[in-house]
C-alpha positions as CSV (number, residue, x, y, z in Angstrom):
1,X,3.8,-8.2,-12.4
2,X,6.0,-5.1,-12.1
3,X,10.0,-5.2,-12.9
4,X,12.4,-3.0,-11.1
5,X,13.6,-0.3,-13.5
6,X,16.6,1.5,-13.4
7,X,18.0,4.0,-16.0
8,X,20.3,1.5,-17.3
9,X,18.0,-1.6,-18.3
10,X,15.4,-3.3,-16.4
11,X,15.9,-5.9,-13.9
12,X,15.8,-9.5,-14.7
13,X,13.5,-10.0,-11.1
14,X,10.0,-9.2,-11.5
15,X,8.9,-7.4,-7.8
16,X,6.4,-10.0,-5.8
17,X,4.2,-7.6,-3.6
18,X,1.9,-11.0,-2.8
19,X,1.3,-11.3,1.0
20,X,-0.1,-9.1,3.8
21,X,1.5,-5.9,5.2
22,X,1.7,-3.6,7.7
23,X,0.9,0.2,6.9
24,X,0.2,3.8,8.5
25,X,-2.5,5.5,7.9
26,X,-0.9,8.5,6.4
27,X,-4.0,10.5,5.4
28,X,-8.0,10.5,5.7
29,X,-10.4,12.7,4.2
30,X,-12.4,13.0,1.3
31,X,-10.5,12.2,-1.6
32,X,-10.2,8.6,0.8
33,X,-8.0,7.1,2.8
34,X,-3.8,7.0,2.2
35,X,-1.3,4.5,3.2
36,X,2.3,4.5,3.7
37,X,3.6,0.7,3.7
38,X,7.5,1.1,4.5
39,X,8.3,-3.0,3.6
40,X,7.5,-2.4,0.0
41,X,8.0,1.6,-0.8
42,X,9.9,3.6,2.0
43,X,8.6,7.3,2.1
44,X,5.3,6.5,-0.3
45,X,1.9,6.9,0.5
46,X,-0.8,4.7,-1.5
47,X,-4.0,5.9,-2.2
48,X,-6.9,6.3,-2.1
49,X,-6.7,2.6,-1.1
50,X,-10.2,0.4,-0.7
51,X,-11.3,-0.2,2.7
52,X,-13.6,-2.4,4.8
53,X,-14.0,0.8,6.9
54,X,-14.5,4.3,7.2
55,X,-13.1,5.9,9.9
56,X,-9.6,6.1,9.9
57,X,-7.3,8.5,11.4
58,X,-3.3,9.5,10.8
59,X,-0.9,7.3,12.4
60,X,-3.5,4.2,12.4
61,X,-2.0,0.7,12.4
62,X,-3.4,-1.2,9.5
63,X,-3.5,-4.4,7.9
64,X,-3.6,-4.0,3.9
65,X,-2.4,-6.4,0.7
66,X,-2.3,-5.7,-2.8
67,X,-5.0,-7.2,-5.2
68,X,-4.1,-8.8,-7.9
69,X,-0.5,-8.6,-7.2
70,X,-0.9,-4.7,-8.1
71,X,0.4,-1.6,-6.6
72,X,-2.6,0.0,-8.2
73,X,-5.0,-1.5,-5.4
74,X,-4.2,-1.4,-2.3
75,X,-6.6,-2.5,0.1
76,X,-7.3,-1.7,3.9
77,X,-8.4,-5.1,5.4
78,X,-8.6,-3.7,9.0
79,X,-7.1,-1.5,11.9
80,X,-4.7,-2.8,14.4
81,X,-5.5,-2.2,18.0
């Protein structure tokens, strides 16, 4: 589990990414697909995430969670239509 840090000390709170979010599809191409999730990290893109699917396109809709509890794997369960 990841702690916030600031330059101080680090927080006593560990950060719980556990659950399901909403992203944008920020970027596709072929280093992979990228993922801005603005209820966890406003203004960052993950990637290249997993997916279930290929074709994605800027400004998609998704529905993506964090294996593990990780902000190392973000995966792209599906598109929102």
């Amino acid at each position: 589990m990841y702690n916030y840090t600031s330059p101080q000390k680090t927080a006593s709170r560990a950060l719980d990414i556990s659950g399901i979010y909403l992203g944008v599809v920020t970027r596709s191409d072929s280093e992979g697909v990228f993922v801005s999730v603005e209820q966890v990290s406003p203004g960052l893109s993950f990637g290249p995430c997993l997916v279930t699917e290929y074709i994605f396109d800027p400004g998609d809709r998704v529905i993506c969670a964090f294996l593990n509890n990780s902000f190392d794997e973000l995966v792209v369960l599906g598109r929102i239509v």
